[in-house]
Structure formats: C-alpha cells, structure tokens
MARKOLFI-11090 format. One record per residue: x, y, z of N, C-alpha, C, O in turn; residue in one letter. Coordinates in steps of 0.001 Angstrom, whole numbers, padded with zeros to 6 digits, always signed. Example, Ala and Ser with C-alpha at 12.3 -4.5 7.8 and 13.67 -1.06 7.14 Angstrom:
<sites>
+013190-005690+007800+012300-004500+007800+013200-003300+007800+014236-003319+008465A/+012850-002250+007080+013670-001060+007140+012900+000030+007870+013409+001138+008039S/
</sites>
This chain:
<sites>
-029481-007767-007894-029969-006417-008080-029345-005851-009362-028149-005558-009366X/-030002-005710-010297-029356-005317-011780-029658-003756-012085-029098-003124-012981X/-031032-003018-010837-030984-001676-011164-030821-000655-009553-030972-001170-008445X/-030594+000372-009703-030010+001026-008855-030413+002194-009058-029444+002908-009319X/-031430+002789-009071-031576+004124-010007-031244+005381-009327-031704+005217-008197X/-030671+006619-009380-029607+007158-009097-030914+008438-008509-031697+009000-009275X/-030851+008647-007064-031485+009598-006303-031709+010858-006635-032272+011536-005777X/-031368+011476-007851-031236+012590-008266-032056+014058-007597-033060+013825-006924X/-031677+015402-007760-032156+016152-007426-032785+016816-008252-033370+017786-007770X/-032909+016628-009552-033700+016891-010808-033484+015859-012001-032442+015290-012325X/-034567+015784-012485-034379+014751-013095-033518+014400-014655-033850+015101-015611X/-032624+013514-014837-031792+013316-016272-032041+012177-016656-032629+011303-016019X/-031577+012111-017803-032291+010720-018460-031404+009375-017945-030296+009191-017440X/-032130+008848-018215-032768+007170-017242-031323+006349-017572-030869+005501-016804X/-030733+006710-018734-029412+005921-019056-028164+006402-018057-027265+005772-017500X/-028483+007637-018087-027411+008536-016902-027686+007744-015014-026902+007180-014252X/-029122+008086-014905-029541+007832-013766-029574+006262-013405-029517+006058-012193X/-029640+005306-014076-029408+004289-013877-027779+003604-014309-027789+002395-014077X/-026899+003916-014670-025908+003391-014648-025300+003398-013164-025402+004397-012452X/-024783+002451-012821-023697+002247-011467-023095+000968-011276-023393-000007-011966X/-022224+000950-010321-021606-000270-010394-021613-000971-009738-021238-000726-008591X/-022068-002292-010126-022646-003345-009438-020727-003871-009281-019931-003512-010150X/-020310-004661-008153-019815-006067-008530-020363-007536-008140-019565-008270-007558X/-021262-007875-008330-021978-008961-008953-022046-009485-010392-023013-009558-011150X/-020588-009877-010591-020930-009955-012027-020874-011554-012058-020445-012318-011194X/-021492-011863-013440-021536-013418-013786-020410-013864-014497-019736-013119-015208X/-020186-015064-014324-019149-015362-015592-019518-016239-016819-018844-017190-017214X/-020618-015818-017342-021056-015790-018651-020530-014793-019609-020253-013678-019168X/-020369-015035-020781-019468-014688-021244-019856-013345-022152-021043-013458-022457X/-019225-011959-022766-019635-010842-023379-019222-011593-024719-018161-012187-024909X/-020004-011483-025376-019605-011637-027003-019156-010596-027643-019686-009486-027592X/-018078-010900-028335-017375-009695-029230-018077-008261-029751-017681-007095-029749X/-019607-009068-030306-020147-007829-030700-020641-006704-029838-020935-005555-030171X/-020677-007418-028372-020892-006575-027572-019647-006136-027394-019496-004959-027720X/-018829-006610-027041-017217-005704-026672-017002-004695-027957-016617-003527-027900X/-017334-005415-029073-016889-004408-030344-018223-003041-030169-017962-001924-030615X/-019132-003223-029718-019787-002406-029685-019543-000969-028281-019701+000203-028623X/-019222-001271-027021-018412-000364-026287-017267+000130-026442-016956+001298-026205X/-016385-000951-026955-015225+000355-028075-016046+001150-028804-016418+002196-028273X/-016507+000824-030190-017097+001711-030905-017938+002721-030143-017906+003809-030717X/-018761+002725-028920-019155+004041-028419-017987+004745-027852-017991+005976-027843X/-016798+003954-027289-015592+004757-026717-015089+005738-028099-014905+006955-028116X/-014958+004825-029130-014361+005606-030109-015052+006623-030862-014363+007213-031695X/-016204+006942-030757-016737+007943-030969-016787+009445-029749-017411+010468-030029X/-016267+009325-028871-015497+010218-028054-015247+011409-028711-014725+011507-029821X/-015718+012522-027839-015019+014615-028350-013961+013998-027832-013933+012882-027315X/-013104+014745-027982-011381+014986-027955-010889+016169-028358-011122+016459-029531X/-010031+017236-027457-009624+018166-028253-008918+018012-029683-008346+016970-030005X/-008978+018795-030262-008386+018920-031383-008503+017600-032542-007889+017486-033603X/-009386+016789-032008-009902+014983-032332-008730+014692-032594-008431+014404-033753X/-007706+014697-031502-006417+013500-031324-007114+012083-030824-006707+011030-031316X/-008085+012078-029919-008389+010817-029740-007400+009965-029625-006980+009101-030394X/-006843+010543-027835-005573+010024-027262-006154+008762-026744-005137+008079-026619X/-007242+007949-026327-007702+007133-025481-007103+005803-026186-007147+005853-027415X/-006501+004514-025582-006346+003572-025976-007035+002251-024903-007273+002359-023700X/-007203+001289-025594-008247+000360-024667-007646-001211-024681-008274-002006-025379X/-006598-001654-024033-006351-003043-024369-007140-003922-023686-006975-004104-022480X/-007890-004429-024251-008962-005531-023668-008869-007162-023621-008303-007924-024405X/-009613-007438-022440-008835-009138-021933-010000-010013-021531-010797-010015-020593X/-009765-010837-022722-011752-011923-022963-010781-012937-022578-009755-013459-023014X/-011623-012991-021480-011038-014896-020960-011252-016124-021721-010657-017200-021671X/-012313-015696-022497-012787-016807-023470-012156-016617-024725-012167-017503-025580X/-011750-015807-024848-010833-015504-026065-009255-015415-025993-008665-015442-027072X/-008696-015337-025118-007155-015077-024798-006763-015521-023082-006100-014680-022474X/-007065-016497-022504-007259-017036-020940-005813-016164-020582-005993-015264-019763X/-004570-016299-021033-003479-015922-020692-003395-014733-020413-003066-014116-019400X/-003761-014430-021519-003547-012579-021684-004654-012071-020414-004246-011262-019581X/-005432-012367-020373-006540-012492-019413-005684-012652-017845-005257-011658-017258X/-005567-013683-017451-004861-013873-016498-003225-012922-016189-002788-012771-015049X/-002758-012562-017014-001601-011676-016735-002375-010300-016542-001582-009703-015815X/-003125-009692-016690-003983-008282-016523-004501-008580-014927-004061-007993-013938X/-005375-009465-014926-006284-010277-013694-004768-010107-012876-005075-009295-012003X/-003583-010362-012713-002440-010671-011404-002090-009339-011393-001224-009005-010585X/-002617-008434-012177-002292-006863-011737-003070-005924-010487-002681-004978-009802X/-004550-006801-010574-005634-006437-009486-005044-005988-008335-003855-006298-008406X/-005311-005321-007146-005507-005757-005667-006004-006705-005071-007005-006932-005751X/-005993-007437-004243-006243-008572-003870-007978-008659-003398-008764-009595-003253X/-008085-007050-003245-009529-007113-002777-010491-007296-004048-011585-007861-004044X/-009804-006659-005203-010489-006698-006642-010130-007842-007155-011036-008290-007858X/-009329-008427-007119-009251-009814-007550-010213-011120-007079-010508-012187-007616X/-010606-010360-005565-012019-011469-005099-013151-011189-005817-013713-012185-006273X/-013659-010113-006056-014886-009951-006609-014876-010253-008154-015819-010785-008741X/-013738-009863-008727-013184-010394-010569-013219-011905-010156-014287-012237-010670X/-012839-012766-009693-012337-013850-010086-013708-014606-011242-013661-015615-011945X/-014465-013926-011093-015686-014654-012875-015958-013972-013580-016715-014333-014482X/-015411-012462-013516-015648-011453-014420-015098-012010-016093-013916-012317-016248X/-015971-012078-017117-015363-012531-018614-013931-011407-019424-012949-011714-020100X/-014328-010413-019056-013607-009294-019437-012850-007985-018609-013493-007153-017968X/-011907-007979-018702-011043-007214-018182-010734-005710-019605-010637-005956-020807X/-010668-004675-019161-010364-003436-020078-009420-002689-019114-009508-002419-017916X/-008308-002403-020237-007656-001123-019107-007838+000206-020142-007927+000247-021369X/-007850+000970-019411-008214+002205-020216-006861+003679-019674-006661+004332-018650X/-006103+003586-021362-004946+003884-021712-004824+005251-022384-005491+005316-023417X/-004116+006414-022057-003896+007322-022470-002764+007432-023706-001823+006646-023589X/-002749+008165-024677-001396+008528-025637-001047+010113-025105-001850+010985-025436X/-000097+010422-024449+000183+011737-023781+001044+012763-025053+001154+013989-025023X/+001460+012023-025887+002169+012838-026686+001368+012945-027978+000732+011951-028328X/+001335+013986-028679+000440+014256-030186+001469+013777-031175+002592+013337-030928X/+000772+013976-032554+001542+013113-033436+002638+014654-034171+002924+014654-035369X/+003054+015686-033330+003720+016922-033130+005017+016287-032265+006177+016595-032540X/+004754+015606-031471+005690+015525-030594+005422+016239-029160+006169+016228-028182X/+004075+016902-029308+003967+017443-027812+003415+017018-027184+002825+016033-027629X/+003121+017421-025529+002622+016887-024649+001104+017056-025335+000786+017708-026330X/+000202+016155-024360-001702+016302-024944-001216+016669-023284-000602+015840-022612X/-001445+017488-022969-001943+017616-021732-003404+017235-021280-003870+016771-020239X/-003848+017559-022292-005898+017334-022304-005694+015642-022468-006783+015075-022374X/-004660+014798-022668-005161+013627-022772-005908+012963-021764-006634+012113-022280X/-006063+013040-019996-006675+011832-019014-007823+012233-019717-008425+011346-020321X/-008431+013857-019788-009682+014183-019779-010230+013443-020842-011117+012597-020732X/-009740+013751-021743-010282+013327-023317-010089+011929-022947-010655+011374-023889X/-009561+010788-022018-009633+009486-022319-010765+009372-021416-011622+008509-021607X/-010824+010201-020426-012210+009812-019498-013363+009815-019997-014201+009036-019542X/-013732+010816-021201-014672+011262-021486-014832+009699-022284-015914+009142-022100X/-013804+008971-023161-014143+008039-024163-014488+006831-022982-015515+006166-023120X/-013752+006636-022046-014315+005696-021045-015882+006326-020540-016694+005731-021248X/-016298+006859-020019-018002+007026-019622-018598+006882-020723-019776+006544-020605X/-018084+007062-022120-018971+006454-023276-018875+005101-023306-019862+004370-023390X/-017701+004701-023238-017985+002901-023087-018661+002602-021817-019564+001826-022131X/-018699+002777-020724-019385+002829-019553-020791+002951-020162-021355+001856-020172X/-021244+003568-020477-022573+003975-020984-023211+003305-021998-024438+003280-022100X/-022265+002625-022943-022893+001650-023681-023196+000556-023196-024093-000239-023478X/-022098+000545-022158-022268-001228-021703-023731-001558-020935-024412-002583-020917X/-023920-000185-020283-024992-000172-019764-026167-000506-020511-026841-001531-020411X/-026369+000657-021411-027331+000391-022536-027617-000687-022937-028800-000935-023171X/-027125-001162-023036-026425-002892-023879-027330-003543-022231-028359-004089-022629X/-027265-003624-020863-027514-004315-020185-026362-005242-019081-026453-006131-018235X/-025298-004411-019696-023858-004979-019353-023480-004419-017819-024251-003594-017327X/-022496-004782-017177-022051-004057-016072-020639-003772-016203-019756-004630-016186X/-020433-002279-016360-018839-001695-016231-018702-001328-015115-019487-000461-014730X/-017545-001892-014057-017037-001519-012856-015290-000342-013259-014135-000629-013572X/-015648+000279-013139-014365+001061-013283-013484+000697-011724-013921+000322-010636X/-012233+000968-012144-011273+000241-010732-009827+001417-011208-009349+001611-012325X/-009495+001943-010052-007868+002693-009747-007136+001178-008781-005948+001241-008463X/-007536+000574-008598-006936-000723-007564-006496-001980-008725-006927-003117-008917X/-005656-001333-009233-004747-002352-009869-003380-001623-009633-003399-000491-009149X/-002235-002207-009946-000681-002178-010212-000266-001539-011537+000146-002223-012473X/-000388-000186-011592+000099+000285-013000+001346+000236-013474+001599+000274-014678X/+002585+000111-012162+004085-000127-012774+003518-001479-013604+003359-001483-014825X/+003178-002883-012527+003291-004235-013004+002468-004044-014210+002684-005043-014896X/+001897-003518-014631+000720-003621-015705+001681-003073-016980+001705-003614-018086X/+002467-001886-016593+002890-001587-018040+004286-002279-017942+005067-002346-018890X/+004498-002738-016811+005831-004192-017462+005419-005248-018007+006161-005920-018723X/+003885-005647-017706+003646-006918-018055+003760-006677-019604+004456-007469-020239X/+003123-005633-020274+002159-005708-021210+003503-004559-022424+003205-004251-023578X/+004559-004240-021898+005495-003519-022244+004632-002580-023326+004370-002644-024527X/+004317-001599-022126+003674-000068-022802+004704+000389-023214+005753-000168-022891X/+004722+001525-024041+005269+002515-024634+005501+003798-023651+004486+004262-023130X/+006561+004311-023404+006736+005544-022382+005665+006666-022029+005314+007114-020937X/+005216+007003-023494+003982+008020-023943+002649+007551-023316+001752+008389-023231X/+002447+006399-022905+001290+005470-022450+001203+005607-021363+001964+004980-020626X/-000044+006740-020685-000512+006532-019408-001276+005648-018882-002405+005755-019361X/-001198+004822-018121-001946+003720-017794-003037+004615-016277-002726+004959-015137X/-004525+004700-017194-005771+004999-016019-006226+004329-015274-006067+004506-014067X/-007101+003120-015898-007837+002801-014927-008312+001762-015524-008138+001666-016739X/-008895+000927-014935-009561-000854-015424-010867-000634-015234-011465+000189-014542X/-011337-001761-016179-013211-001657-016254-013162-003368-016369-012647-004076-017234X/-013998-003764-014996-014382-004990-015434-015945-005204-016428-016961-004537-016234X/-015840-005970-017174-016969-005792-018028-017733-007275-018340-017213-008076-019117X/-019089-007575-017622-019579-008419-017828-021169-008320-017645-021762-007276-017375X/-021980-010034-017906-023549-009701-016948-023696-009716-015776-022789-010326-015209X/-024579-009240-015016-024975-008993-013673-025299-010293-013294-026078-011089-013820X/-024481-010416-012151-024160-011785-011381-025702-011598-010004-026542-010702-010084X/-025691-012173-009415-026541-012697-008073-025304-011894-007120-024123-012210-006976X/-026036-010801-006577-025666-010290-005571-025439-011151-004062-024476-010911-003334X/-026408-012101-003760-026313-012951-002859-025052-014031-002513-024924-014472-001371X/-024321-014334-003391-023279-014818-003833-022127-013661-003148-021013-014165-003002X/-022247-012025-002660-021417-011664-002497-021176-011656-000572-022196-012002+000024X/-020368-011419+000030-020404-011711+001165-019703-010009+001842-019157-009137+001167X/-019896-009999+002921-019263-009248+004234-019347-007928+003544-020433-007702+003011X/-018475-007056+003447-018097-005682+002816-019161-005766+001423-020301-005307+001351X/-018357-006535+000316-019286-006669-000642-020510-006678-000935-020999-006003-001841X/-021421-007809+000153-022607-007587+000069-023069-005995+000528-023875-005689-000351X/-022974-005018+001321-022962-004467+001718-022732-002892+001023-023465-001919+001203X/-021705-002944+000326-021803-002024-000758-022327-001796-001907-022488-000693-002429X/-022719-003258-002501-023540-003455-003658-025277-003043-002889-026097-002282-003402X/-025417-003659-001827-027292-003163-001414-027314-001705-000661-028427-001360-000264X/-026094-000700-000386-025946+000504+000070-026940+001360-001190-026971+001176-002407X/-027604+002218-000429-027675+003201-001218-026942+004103-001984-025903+004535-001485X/-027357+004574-003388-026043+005451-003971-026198+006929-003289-027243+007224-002709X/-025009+007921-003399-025465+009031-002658-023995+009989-003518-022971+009683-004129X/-024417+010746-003259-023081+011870-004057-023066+013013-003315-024174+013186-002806X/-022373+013770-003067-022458+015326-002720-023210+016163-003756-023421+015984-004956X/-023633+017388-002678-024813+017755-003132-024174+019001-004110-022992+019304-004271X/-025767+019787-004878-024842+020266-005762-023818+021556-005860-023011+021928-006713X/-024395+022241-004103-023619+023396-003985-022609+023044-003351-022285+023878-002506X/-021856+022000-003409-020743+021631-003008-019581+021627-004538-018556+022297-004663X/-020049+020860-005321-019343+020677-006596-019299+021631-008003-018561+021577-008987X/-020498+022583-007627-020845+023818-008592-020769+024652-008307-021554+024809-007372X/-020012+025875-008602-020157+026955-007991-020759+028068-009222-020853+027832-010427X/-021191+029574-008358-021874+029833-009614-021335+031199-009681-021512+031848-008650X/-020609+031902-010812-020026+033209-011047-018212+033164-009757-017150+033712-010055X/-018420+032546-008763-017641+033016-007966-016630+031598-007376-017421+030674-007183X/-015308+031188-007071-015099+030185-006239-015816+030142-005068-015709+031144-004362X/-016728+028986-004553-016958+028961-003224-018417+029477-003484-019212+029201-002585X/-018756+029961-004225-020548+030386-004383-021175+029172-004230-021746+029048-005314X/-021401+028318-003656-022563+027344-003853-024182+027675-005142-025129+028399-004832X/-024057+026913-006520-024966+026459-007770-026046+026677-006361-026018+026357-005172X/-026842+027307-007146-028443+027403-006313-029265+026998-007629-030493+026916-007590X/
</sites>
C-alpha cells in the first residue's frame, strides 16, 4: 500500500493529504541525490531570526554500513524489527544555543518545521519518511559524541515502499488501519481557550 490519502474535513493539497507513514519499507537503496535533495528541502526551512538551528546526521547503509549500524543499535527493539531493511537512517538534531551565546528557545520548533519539509520532500520524491521518538537519545549522543548544545529529536527512517504483506501481527495492522486525527474543535480554538474552531 504506497497511498493512504488523509480523510480530511476540507480539502488541502494532495502532497499534505497524502503523506503518512507507512513501515513497509524496502531495502533498495535511496541515492544520494535523493537524500541530497530532502536535506536541501530541510534546509530551506523559516527559522526565527534564520538561525536555522536544525542539524541532520544521516546513515546510508550503502554508504557507511558502520555508521549505519551504530545509529540502527540506538532503536527500540520494536523499531528495530520493522528498520531491519530500511537503507537510511536520519536523526533530526537541534543547535539550542545562537551564535550570541543564548538559549534558541524557538529551536525544537524551528527544527520541526525543517523536518516536515524533509518529510514532505521525501514524499514528493515517492519516498517513505517514518518519523520515530523510540530510539535511545542518551546512547545516541554517546555513540555519536554530540556537543552539549545538541538536542537530540527524533529519527526518520527513509526509504522505498516495501510490500506491506511482508509485515506481520501489530504491524500489519497499523499500516492497513485507517488514518484518523482529532477533530478540529478539539485542537483549534477560536478568540477564546476552550472555544471549539467552528
């Protein structure tokens, strides 16, 4: 299943409404220009003040197996079943301090915003980005000896869309679920806290 198109309650464009996350991925491999090409939409990211705190260390099995595999032993064990053919691993990295010396407080936001742009290219592109909080962020910034200032977010596995059939129990099961979100007078409010967006 490579599309999923997103139930909406009015309609947005088709790149929005169809992105989601499969894990069915293949382990055929992303070519650089595609990886160089979802940075480059990450790096074109708003950012307050265009600090463009977001940092992205990325892990091509076909290009670096090691480096690859030390990111991959950071997983959860449940994400490590469905990765084990994923080509590419991304962690997606904050800089918390400005080049002032102060806090970015605005940095997760401003790195989130540059991650749903890479998310969004990959899509475009035909790619599948799984975003993941189920990794080991102590082990991750010992492995990889971050810098103090370095918030470690969140992982994106990044590859082609694998054969869903191949996935089993839970897995199969969440990948053929319908998508569903809360509705919108739950998450919008309008003039007031607690007004439910009409």
């Amino acid at each position: 299943m490579t599309e999923k198109i997103a139930p909406t309650e009015i309609a947005i464009d088709a790149l929005l409404a169809g992105r989601w996350s499969p894990r069915a991925i293949s382990n055929k491999a992303v070519s650089r220009e595609q990886l160089h090409s979802v940075l480059e939409a990450a790096r074109w990211a708003p950012s307050a003040s265009n600090l463009q705190p977001w940092r992205f260390l990325t892990f091509d099995r076909n290009h670096d197996e090691a480096a690859f595999q030390k990111a991959f032993a950071t997983l959860v064990p449940f994400n490590q079943g469905w990765n084990a053919n994923v080509p590419v691993l991304i962690c997606v990295l904050a800089s918390t301090v400005t080049p002032k010396g102060e806090v970015n407080r605005i940095a997760p936001y401003d790195t989130g915003a540059a991650a749903m742009s890479l998310v969004l290219q990959a899509h475009a592109l035909g790619l599948v980005a799984h975003q993941m909080a189920g990794f080991d962020t102590n082990a991750f910034r010992e492995a990889f000896s971050l810098p103090d200032d370095i918030e470690v977010i969140s992982m994106i596995s990044l590859g082609h869309h694998g054969d869903p059939a191949l996935l089993n129990g839970v897995l199969l099961e969440r990948e053929n679920a319908p998508r569903s979100r809360s509705a919108i007078g739950e998450i919008a409010f309008d003039g007031a806290w607690g007004r439910a967006f009409k």
